[in-house]
Each structure stands twice: as C-alpha cells, then as structure tokens.
matplotlib code that plots the C-alpha trace (Angstrom):
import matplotlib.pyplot as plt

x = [0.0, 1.1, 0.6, 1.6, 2.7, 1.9, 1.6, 2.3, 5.1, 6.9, 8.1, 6.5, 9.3, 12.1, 10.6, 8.8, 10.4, 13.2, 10.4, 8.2, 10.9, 11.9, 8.1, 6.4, 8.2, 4.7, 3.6, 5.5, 5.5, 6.1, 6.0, 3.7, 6.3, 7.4, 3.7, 4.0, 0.5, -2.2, -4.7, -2.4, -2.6, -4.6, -3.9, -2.2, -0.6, -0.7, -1.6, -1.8, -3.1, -3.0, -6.4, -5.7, -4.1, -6.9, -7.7, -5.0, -5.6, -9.2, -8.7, -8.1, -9.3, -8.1, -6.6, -4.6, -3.1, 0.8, -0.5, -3.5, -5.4, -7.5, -9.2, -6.9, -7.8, -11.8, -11.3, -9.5, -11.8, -10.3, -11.2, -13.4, -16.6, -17.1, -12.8, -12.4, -10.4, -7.7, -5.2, -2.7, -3.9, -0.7, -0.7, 2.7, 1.4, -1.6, 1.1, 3.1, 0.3, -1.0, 2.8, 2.5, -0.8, -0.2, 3.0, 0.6, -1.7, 0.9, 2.6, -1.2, -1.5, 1.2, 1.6, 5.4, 5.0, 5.2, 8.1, 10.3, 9.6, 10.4, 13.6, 14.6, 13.8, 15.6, 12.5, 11.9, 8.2, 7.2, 3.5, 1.4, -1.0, -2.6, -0.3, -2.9, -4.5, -7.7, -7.7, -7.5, -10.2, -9.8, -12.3, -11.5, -13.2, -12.3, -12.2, -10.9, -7.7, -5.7, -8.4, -8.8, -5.0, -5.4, -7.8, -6.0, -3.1, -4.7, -7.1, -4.4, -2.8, -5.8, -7.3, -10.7, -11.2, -14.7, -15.2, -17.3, -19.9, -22.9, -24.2, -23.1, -20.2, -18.3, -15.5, -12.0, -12.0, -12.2, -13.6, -16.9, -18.9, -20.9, -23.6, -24.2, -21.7, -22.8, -22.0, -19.1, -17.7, -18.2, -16.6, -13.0, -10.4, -8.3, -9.5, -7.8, -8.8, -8.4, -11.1, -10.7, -11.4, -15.1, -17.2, -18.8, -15.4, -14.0, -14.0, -15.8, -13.3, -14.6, -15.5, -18.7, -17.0, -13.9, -16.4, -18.1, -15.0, -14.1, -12.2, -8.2, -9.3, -6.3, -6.2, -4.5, -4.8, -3.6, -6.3, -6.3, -5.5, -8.6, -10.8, -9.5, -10.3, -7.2, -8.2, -11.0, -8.2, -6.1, -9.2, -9.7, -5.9, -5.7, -9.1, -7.7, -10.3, -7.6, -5.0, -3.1, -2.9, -0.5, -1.2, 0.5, -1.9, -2.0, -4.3, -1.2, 1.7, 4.9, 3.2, 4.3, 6.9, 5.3, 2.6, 1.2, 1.4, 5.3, 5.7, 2.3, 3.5, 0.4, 0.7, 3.3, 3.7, 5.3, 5.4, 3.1, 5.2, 2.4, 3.0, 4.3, 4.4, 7.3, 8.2, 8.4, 4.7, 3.1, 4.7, 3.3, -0.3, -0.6, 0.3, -2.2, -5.0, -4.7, -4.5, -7.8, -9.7, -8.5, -10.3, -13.4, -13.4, -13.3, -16.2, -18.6, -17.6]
y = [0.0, 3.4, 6.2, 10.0, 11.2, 15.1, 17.2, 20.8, 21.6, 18.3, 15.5, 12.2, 10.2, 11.9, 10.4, 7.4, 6.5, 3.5, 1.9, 1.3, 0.2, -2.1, -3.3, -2.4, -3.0, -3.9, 0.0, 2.4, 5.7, 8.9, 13.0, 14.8, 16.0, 12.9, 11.8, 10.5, 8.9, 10.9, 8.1, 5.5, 6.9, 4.6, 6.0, 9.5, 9.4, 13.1, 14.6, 18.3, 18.2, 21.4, 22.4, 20.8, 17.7, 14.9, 16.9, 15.8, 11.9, 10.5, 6.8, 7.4, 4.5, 5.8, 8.7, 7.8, 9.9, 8.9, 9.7, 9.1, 12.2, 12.6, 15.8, 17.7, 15.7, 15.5, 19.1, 19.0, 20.6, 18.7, 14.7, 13.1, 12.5, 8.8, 8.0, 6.1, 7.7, 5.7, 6.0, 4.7, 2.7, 2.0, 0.3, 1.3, 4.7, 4.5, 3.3, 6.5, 8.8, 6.4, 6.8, 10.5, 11.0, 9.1, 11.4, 14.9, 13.1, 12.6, 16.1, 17.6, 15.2, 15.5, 19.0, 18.9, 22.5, 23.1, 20.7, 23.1, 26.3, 24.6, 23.6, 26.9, 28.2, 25.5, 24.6, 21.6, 21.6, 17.8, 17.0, 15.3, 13.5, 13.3, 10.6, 8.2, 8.0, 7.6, 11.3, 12.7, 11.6, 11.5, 12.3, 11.3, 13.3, 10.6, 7.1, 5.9, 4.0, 6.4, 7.2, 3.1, 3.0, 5.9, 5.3, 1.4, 3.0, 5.1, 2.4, 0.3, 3.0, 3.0, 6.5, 6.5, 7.1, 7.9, 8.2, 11.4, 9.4, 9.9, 6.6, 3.5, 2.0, -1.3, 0.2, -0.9, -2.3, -0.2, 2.7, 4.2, 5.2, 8.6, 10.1, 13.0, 16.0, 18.0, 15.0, 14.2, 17.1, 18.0, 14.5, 15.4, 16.7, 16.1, 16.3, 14.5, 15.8, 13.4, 13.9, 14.5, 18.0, 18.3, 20.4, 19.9, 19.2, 22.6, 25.3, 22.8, 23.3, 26.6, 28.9, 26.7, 23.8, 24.6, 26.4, 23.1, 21.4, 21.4, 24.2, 23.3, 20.9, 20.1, 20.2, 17.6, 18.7, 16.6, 16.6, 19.9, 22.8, 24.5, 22.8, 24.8, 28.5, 29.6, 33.3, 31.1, 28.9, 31.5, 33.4, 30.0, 29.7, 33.2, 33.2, 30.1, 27.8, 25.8, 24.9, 23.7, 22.8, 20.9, 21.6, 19.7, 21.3, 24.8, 26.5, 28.0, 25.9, 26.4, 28.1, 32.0, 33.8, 36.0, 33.8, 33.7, 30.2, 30.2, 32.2, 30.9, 29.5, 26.7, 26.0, 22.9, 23.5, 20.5, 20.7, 18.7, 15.8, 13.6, 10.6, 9.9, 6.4, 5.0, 4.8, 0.7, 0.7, 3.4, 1.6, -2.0, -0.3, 1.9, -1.8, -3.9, -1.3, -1.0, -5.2, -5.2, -2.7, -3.9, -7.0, -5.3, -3.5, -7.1, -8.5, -5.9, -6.0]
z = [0.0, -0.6, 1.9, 2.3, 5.2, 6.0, 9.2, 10.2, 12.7, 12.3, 9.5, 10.4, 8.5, 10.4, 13.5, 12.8, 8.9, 10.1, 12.4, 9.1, 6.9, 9.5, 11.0, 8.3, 5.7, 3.1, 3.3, 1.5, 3.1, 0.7, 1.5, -0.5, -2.9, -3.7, -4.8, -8.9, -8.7, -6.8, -7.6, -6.0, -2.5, -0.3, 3.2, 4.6, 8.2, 9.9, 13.4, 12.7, 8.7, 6.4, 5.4, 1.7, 3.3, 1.5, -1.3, -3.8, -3.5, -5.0, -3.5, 0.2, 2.2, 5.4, 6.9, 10.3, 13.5, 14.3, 17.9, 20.3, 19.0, 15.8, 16.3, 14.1, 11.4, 12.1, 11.8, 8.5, 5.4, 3.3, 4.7, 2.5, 4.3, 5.2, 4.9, 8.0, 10.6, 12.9, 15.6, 17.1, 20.2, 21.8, 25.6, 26.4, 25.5, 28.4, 30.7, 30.0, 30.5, 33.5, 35.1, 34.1, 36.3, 39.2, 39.5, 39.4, 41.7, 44.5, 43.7, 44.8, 47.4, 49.2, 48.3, 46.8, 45.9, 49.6, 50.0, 47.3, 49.2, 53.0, 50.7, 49.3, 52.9, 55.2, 56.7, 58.4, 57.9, 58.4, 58.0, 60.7, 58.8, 55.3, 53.9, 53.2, 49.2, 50.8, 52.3, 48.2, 45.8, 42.4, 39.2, 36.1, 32.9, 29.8, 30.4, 26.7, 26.3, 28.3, 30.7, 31.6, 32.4, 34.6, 36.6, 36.8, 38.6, 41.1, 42.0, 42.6, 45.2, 47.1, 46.1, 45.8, 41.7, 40.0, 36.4, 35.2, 31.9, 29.9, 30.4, 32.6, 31.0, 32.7, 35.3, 35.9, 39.6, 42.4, 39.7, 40.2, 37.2, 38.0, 36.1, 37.8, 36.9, 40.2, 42.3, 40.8, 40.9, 44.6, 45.4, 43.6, 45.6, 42.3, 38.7, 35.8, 32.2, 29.6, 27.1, 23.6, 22.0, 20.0, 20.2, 23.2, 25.6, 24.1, 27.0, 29.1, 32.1, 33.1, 36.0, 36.5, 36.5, 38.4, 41.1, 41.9, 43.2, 47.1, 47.9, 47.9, 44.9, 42.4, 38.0, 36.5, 32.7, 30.1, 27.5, 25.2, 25.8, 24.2, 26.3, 29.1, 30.0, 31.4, 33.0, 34.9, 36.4, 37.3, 39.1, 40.9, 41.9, 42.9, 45.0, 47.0, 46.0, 44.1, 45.8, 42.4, 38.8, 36.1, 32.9, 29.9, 27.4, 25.9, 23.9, 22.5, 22.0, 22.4, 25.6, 25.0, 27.2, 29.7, 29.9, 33.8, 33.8, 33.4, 37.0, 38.8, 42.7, 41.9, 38.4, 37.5, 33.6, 31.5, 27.4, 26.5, 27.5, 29.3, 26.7, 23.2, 21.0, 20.3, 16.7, 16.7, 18.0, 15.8, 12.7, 14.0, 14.9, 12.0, 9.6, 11.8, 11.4, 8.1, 7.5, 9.7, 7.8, 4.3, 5.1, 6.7, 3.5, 1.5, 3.5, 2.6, -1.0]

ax = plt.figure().add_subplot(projection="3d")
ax.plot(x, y, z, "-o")
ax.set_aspect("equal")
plt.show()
C-alpha cells in the first residue's frame, strides 16, 4: 500500500520513517512532494493536517493519527466524508500517561509545591497527617484507552477514583462510574482531564466547573488545551479555591513567554510531555489497522 505522510510543525518520517521500513516493511511511506500517482494513494498518516491535506488523492481509504489524538484531522476541510479515521492505540502509551498521572496526583497530594519552598527556605516543615491515598479523591473526565489505564493506577494506590460518563459503562476495579456532573464534581479533591477536543469538551473546564470542586481541589490537565479556560483557572488559583494545577496542554503551544502560567507558585507547567508512542509501536499499529480494515473492507464487497 502506498501512503503519504503530511503534518504541520513536524516530519512524520524523520521520526517514525526507520520503524516502518523495519516493522512495516509492506507499506511504503512517501512526503507529498514525492507523490508520482495521486490516484495511487490509499492511506495518509498526519496529526496536525494542512487544510488541503486529502484533497489531492481520490482513492483514500483511510486517513490515520501517528498519535492518540484525531481531532486535528476531524477538523481538517479537506477529509473526504465517510474516509475512516484511525489512531494509534498503543498500551505502552496508556502506561506512560497512567505513570504521568499518578506522579501529578501525588505532587497535589502530598503537596510537593510546599516541599520546594520549606527547601529553598531550610524549613523543616514535616506534616502530621494526610499521607494516606484515601484522604484525596480522584475524578477522572475521559475514560478511553488512556483514561482506563489511569484510573487502573490510582485504584491500585488506594485512592478513591470515579469516572465522570454519559451513560453507565463497565468500570476498571475499584472505579466508580458517575452520572451526575454536580455530584461528581463536589466528590474530587483532584480532577484529571483526559477527554478529547469536540465540540462539546472545548471550553468545558470553566469557571462553572472549576467552582463546583471542594475548595483546595487540584487540575491535572492533560487533555487539550482549548478545552481549558485559562483566566478562569487562574481566578480560581488566585481566589484560593484551588489549591493547584499541572497543565501539559496549551491553547497556545509552544506556551508563550510571559505567559502567567510560566511564573504561577500553583501552576506545575510540563510541554506537553504527558505521553508519546514509540516509533516501533506506531509503525506495527498503523500496519495492523490498516490489515484489519483492508479486510473489513473485503467483507462488505
């Protein structure tokens, strides 16, 4: 099969191009320059598209993320409409961003931020109590791939973990599925974002939302940036209502100089650094999905 590969801000092949000669060998992989045969394209690999991305190739059977997220390409003017859409669904990629949440969790928990300044001080400030995981609950918004794995680890540490969903779904053990956004809400001392961006998730971490969490409530934000609204965290920060925040995810990124977040005593900022596939598994994911849906396509024809 022949596939172009084609994203803004980065070259796909410089990063993932010896894992698919090497575990893929059967697809053959071409920038959009080097395209002879528009008609011969059968799959284009991208994470941010340009808005003409699609438009030059008539036989697309799929168009696939190198990463967990596709809503850069749902967005994307140019996807043909009913061109199936994949990702990469990568475990070892859950296990990062699992490994990456349990870390925020304890930094809120057991306050770290506090640690540094009785560092920088030479203060021996040495808590009395509040060790435990069951004295933090968590609440999880997302409970996809990455979500699952999350919620996984913390249940496994003893924190009490509920799951924020539109409808009952089958929980992970220890995991409580809530319906009611209020409820949950008022029950998480620490929230974890991991939705994806549409429509409806964007802006949905507001002052609303952020104003029905206990007071000295934590954000653990590593879904999109756009779906946060930053001047409502910071009010929440500043008021004391929040005690913290890590974000991973910018509306902006890189996230600008002199942006408050940079400077912010509560605000942990990493660059978007919660999880990434290795190259080996995207190539092996990206071959497998398109095996499986080559011979999905076969049945119905």
């Amino acid at each position: 099969m022949i596939g172009v590969v084609n994203s803004l801000g980065f070259d796909i092949l410089d990063f993932h191009g010896d894992a698919f000669a090497v575990h893929a060998p059967e697809l053959t992989l071409l920038r959009p320059e080097e395209v002879a045969d528009p008609a011969a394209v059968e799959f284009v690999i991208t994470f941010r598209p340009p808005d003409d991305c699609f438009a030059p190739y008539p036989n697309l059977k799929a168009a696939i993320s190198s990463a967990a997220g596709v809503d850069g390409i749902l967005a994307c003017p140019s996807l043909p409409a009913g061109v199936p859409v994949l990702r990469v669904e990568d475990p070892d990629q859950a296990r990062q961003m699992a490994g990456f949440a349990v870390f925020h969790v304890l930094w809120h928990h057991r306050r770290m931020d506090l640690h540094l300044e009785d560092q920088a001080a030479e203060r021996w400030n040495r808590p009395a109590h509040g060790r435990s995981p069951e004295n933090r609950r968590v609440g999880i918004m997302g409970y996809g791939n990455m979500g699952r794995a999350i919620a996984k680890a913390l249940a496994g540490l003893g924190y009490p973990v509920a799951v924020l969903a539109r409808r009952p779904v089958e929980a992970e053990p220890g995991v409580e599925i809530m319906l009611d956004r209020d409820a949950f809400l008022a029950r998480t001392d620490i929230l974890i974002n991991v939705l994806p961006l549409t429509e409806e998730t964007r802006g949905c971490i507001d002052a609303g939302l952020l104003g029905k969490l206990p007071g000295g409530a934590a954000l653990v934000q590593i879904g999109r940036g756009e779906q946060l609204d930053e001047a409502a965290l910071l009010a929440a920060l500043d008021s004391g209502h929040l005690a913290g925040a890590s974000l991973d995810v910018f509306a902006v990124e890189p996230l600008p100089a002199g942006h408050p977040f940079w400077h912010h005593p509560r605000v942990l900022v990493t660059p978007h650094t919660a999880s990434a596939p290795e190259s080996k598994n995207v190539a092996l994911c990206v071959s497998r999905s398109l095996a499986s849906l080559g011979s999905s396509l076969k049945d119905t024809a």
